[in-house]
N, C-alpha and C positions, 0 to 999 in steps of 0.2 A: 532780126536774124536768129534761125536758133542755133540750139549748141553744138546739132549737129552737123552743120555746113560749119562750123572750127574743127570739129575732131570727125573724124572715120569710126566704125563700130569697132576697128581694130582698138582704139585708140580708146574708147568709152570704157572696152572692157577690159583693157589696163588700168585705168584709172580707177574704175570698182573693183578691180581683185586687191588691186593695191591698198585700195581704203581696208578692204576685208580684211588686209594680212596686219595691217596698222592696226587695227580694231582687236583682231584677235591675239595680236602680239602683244595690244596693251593690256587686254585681259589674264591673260597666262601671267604675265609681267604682275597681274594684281593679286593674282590668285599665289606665284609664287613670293611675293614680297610678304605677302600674309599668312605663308604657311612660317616662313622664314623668321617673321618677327613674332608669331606667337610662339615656336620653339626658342627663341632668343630671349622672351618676355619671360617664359617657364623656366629657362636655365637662370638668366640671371636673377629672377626669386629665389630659387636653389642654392644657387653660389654665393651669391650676394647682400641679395634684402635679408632673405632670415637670417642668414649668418649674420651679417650688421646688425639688427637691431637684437637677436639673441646676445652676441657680443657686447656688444654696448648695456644693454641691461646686466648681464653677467658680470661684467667689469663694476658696476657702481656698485651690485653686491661685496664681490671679492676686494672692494674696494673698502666697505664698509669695516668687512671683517679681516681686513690686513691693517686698520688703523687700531682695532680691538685687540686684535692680537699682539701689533706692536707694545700697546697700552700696557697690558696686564704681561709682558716680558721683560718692561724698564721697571715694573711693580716687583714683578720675582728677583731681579739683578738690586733692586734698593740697598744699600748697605746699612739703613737702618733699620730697614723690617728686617733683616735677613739678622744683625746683632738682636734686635729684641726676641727674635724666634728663639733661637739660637739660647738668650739669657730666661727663655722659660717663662716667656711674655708676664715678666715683671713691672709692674707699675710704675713710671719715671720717664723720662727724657724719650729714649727709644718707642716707649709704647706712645707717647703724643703726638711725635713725629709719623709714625705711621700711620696710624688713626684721621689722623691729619692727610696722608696722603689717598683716604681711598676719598673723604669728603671732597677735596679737590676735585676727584678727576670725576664727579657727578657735576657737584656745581661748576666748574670752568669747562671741562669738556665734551657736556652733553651729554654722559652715560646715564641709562637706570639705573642701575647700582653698581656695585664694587662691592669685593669682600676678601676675607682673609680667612682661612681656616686651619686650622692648627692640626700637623699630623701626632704631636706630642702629647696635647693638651684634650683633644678634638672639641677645640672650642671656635663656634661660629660668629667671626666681626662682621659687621655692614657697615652700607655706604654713610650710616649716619653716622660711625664711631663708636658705634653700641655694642657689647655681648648684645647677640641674639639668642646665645643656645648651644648647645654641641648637636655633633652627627652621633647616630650612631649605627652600625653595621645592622642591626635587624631593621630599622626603618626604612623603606623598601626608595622616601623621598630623596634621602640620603646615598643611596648605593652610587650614584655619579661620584661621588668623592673614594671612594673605597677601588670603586672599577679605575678611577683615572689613575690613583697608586698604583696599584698594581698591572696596570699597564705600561708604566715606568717609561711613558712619553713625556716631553719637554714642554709640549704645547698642545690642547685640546680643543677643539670647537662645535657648540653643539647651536641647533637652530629647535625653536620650540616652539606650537603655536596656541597661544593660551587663550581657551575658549571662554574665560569669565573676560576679560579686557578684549576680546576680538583682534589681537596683534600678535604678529610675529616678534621672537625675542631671539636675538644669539649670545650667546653666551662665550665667552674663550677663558681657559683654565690653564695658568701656568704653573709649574712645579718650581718650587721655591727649594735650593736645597743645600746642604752641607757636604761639602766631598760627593759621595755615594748617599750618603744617609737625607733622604728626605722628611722637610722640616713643616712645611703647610703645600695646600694648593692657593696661586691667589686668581685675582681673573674679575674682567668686568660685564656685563649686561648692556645689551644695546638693543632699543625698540626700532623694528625694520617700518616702521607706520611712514615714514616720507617712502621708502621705495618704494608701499604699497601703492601711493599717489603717484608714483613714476609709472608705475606698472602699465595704468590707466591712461597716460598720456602717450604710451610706445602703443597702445591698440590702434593695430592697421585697419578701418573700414569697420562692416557694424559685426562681422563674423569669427572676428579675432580674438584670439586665448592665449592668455599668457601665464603659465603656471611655475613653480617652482615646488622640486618636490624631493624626498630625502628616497632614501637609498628601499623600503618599504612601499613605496607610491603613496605617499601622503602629502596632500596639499599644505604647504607651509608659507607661502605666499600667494596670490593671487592678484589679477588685473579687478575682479567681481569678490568682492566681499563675500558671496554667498557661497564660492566656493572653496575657503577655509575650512581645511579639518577634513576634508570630503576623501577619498582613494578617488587616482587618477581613470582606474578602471570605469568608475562612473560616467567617464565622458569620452574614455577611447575603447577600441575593442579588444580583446583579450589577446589578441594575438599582439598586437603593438604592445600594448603594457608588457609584453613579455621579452619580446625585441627592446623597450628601456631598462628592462629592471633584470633579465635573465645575466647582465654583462657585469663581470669582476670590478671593473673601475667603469664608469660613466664615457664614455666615448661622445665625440661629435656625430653628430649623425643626421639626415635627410631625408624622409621618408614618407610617401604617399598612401593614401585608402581612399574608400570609397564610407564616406559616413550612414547611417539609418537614412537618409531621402536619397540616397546614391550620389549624390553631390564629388566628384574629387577633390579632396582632402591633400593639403601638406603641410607637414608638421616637422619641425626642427628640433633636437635635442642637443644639445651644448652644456656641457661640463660647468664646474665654477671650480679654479685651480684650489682656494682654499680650504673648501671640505668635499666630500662627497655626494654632494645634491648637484641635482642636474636639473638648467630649465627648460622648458616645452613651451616653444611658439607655434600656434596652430590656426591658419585662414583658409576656406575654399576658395577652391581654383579660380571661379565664377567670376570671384570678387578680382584678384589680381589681374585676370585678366579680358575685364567687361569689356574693357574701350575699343578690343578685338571687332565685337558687334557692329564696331558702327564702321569698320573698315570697310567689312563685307558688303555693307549698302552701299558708301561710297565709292567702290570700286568699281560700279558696273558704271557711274555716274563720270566718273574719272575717265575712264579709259574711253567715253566716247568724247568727254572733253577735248582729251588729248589730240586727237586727229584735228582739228582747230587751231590748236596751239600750236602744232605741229609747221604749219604756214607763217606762224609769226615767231619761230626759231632762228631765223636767220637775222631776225631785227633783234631781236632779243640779245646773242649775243651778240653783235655788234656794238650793240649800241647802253648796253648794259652790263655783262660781263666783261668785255673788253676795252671798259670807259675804267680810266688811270682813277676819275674823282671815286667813281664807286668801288673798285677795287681799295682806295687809300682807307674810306670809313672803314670797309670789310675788316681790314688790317688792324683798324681801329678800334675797334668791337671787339676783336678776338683779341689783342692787348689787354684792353679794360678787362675783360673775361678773367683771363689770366690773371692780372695783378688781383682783380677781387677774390679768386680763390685762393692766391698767396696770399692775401693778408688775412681771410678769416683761418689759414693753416697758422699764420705765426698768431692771431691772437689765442685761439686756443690751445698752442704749445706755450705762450704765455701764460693764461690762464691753469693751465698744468703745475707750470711750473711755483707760479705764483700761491698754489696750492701747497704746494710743497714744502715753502720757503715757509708760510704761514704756522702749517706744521713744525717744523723744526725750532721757530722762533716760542710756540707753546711749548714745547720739551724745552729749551735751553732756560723760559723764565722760573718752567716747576723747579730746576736746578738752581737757580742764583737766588731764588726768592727765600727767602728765611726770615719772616717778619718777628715769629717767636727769639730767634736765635740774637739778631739785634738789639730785642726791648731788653733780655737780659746781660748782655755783656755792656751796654751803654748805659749812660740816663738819656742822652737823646744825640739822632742821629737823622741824617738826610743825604739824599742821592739822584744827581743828574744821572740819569744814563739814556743815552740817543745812538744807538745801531744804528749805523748810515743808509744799511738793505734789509732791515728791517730782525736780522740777526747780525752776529757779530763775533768779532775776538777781546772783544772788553769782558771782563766779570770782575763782579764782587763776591767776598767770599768770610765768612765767620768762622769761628769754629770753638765752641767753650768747649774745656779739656779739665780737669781736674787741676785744680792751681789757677787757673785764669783761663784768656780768650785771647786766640789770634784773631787779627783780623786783615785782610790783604785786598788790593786792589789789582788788578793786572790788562794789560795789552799782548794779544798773541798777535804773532802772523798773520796777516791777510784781515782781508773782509766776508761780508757774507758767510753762505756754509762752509768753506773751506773754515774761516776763522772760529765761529761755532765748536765744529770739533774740533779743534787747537782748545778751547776752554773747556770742554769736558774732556779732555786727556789732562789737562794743566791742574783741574781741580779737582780727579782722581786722585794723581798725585799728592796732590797739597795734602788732601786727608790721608794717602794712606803717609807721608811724612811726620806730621801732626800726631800720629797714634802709635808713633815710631820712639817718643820719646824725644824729640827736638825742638818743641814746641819753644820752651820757656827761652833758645837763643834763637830769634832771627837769620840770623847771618850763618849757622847752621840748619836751617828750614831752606835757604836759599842755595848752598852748597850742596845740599842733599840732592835737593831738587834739578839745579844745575844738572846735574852725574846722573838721574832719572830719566831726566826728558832726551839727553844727549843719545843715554844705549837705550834708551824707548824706539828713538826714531833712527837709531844707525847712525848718530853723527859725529860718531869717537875718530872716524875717518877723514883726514882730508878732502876726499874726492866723494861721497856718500852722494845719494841720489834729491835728498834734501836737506836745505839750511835753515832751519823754522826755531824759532824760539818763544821766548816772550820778554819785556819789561815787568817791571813786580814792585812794590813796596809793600812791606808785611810788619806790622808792630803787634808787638804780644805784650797786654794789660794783665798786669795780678791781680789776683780772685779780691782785694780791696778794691784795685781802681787808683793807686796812687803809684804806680811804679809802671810804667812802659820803656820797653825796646824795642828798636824801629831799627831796619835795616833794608837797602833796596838796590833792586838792580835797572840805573838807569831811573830812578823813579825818587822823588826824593818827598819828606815828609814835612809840612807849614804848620809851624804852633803859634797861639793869639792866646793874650790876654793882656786885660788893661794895665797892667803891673809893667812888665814887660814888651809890652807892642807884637810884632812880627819878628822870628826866627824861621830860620830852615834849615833840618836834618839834611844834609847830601846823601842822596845813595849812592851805589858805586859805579864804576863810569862803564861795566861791561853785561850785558844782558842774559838770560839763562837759556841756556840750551845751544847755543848757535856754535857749529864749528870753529868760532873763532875765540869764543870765549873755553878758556882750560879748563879742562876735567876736575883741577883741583883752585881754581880760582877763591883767593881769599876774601871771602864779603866780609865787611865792617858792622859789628850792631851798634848803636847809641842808646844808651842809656838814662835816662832822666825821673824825676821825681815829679808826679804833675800837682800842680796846686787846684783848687777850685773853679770852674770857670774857664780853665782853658780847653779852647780847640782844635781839634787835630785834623788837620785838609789832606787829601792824595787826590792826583788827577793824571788821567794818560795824558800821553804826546796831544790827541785828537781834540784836545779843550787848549794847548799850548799853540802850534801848529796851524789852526785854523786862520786863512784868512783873512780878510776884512779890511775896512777903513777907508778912508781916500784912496792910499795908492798900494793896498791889495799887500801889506807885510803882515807877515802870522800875529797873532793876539800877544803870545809870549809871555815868559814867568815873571814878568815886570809889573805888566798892565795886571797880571792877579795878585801881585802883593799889593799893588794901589788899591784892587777894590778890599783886599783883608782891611787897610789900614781905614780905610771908607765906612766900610760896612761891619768891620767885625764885631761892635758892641751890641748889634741888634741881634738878636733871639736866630737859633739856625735856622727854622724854616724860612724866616723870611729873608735871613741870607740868600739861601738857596734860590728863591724867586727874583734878588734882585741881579746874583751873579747871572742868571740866567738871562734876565733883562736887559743887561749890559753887553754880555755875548753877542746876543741875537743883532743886538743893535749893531754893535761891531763887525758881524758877518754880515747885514745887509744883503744883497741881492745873489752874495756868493754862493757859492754849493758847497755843503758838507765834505769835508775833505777824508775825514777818517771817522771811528765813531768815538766817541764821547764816553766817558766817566767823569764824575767828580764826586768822590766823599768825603761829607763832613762829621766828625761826632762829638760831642762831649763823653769824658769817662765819668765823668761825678760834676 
């Protein structure tokens, strides 16, 4: 039979108009989905991609040089470069400690150099601890120190790109000063050669530019080695470089051309908050948006599909959209989706953060470390120290004074970075009490201090917004070594020697700073004559405290006089290794509860 004794010609040519209008409705349908998604594909380039990956580039810069700059402002704030400047960079204690600190921050923290430059003297230190030289005003290499004076800013940064080594260098320049009166500039060097590797890995596709350029159009970074040093004029048209560089501050900005082969051009401009260089991301059109090409083939290809599929819609959904099992995976998919985007959002606010912490925990050790400052107030000395998050509210702390050395242990408030800055407020203090003239009594360093830390933090008040303090024990050795006073808050001092066995200094039963302890609370010092041989222990709560054992009771000041009485005739280091031996043992499987101190020394 044919198809005409089923349908009517009425009915045929319904059937074909219908198909026609299905055909041609899918076509308009392809044609508008394709105008739709390549203006969508070109905005979100616009709004989105360049802005991200300029962003993101930009940030690891500004990143670099907000660690630089941090660097060389904890260098100007030093209170012992700032006393040696100040003493007319005289030879002694002040000058080794500085010297000392620009070597550090090359060898521990990665910089090309460091330096110190004297506005008194105009004499030039480097990162090796050497006179290099002075400045002088006619030398034209020299004018950055003379220009950053009298500019009478706080903080400088300059990016350089030096054509004998092929790398980019930033520099940041701090002013170091007296009142009004400026003393040096100091400031560190930092090689940009890993971002130039980053650069290289942010290239979208094979047409992509990624430049970095100072306030002139000079290329100072690049994705291509080859264009170092170059003007950006070289590779855009005069009128663009005129729209980047004609603007008072660097703006964000978005902006199309047409290149030398006519190609559509767009090109991204984005700021770096820390200095005045702006970077330039720049790819054709072609490229972002090729995959458009193949729309267009498969559209005509599509739309006669569809009249096809079009008969098998009704089974479709039936029997696939509206099945509970396929709907449940659906559900299921787009969960997992979910959770997998939140977790790489929390690892890399971890990772952030973890950066951070890393950071913080390198400035609190340049602070507590004084390897010099211990070999001379000791004959020998050793130190457990374990920060639970990896910084802390524990420090150790020295201090030779004219007449002898204090030397102090302490436990602040809290953990982590909260507890951190609790020990650099608590050891600002210390020293500036120390140089106050209270040194050689204890139990007035602690009273001082007490009254310090109280209207430091507002806590003369009952009601005050915080209660933070610290435990302390602090003994101050005469410039012989045979006369100590020891005094503590909450924190008490252990002497050994085979003569005598184990004793223990008490300290006082109230801790420093804390609302509850009085403004004029009287500490006790102790005083003693040390003989040869003997050794002096302090430890926080966090070595007392700690759990452990069979049934999980703190370690306590019991089990540490057992190991003094144990161990105390063997030599300190290896003290030090078996107290620790025995600890660990005793904490077992538990978790760190607080963080840790413990020191030991001999005075003679």
């Amino acid at each position: 039979m044919s198809l005409v004794k089923y349908y009517d010609k009425g009915t045929l040519r319904i059937i074909g108009f219908a198909s026609l209008v299905i055909i041609f409705s899918m076509l308009l349908i392809g044609a508008i989905v394709y105008m739709f998604t390549e203006s969508g594909v070109v905005k979100k380039l616009k709004e989105k991609d360049l802005p991200s990956i300029a962003q993101a580039m930009a940030a690891k810069v500004d990143g670099r040089i907000d660690r630089a700059k941090e660097t060389s402002f904890v260098l100007a704030a030093d209170p012992d470069v700032r006393r040696w400047l100040q003493d007319g960079e005289a030879a002694g204690e002040y000058q080794e400690r500085s010297l000392q600190r620009l070597t550090t921050l090359v060898r521990q923290f990665g910089y090309s150099n460091s330096f110190i430059v004297s506005a008194g003297t105009s004499k030039y230190w480097g990162e090796n601890g050497k006179l290099l030289g002075s400045v002088s005003p006619n030398e034209q290499a020299d004018r950055w120190f003379f220009d950053f004076l009298a500019s009478k800013q706080d903080i400088q940064v300059n990016l350089d790109y030096n054509k004998e080594r092929g790398q980019t260098f930033v520099f940041t320049n701090a002013l170091v000063k007296d009142g009004d009166r400026p003393l040096a500039v100091v400031g560190v060097g930092l090689s940009l050669e890993d971002l130039a590797k980053e650069f290289q890995q942010f290239k979208y596709g094979e047409t992509s530019r990624l430049w970095l350029i100072d306030p002139k159009g000079e290329i100072v970074l690049a994705a291509e080695t080859s264009d170092y040093g170059k003007q950006i004029g070289s590779f855009l048209d005069g009128n663009i470089v005129s729209q980047l560089l004609e603007q008072a501050s660097p703006v964000s900005q978005t902006l199309e051309f047409q290149n030398p082969d006519g190609e559509l051009t767009d090109l991204i401009s984005y700021p770096l908050t820390s200095t005045n260089m702006q970077l330039l991301f720049q790819i054709e059109r072609q490229e972002t948006v090729s995959f458009l090409s193949r729309i267009k083939l498969n559209t005509v290809a599509v739309s006669l599909i569809s009249f096809v599929l079009i008969l098998f819609l009704f089974y479709y959904v039936s029997h696939r959209l509206a099945n509970p099992y396929e709907r449940a995976l659906q559900m299921n998919q787009q969960l997992e989706r979910k959770v997998k985007e939140r977790t790489q959002e929390l690892a890399e606010r971890n990772e952030k953060m973890m950066d951070s912490i890393d950071y913080a925990k390198r400035i609190q050790e340049s602070l507590l470390l004084r390897p010099q400052e211990w070999t001379t107030a000791t004959k020998e000395h050793v130190l457990i120290y374990k920060p639970r998050d990896g910084v802390g509210g524990d420090f150790h702390w020295v201090k030779p004074l004219p007449g002898g050395t204090l030397i102090a242990i302490g436990d602040c408030t809290g953990h982590g970075v909260p507890g951190a800055l609790m020990t650099m407020l608590a050891i600002s203090l210390l020293d500036r009490v120390a140089e106050e003239g209270y040194a050689e009594e204890p139990a007035r360093v602690l009273g001082e201090l007490n009254r310090l830390i109280k209207k430091t933090l507002n806590q003369t008040e009952p009601n005050g917004l915080t209660d933070d303090g610290l435990d302390i024990g602090i003994c101050y050795l005469s410039e012989d070594r045979t006369l100590l006073r020891f005094a503590g808050a909450k924190c008490s001092l252990y002497l050994r020697d085979d003569r005598q066995g184990t004793r223990v200094l008490e300290g006082g039963r109230k801790s420093i700073g804390y609302r509850r302890t009085p403004m004029e609370y009287p500490f006790v010092s102790h005083e003693l004559r040390l003989q040869p041989g003997t050794s002096c222990y302090m430890a926080t709560d966090g070595f007392f405290d700690q759990s452990g054992g069979e049934k999980g009771y703190a370690f306590g000041k019991r089990r540490f006089t057992e190991l003094l009485d144990r161990y105390g005739h063997s030599p300190l280091r290896e003290q030090a290794d078996l107290f620790w031996h025995e600890f660990q043992t005793y904490m077992g499987d538990e978790a760190q509860r607080d963080d840790i101190t413990l020191l030991a020394f001999q005075a003679s």
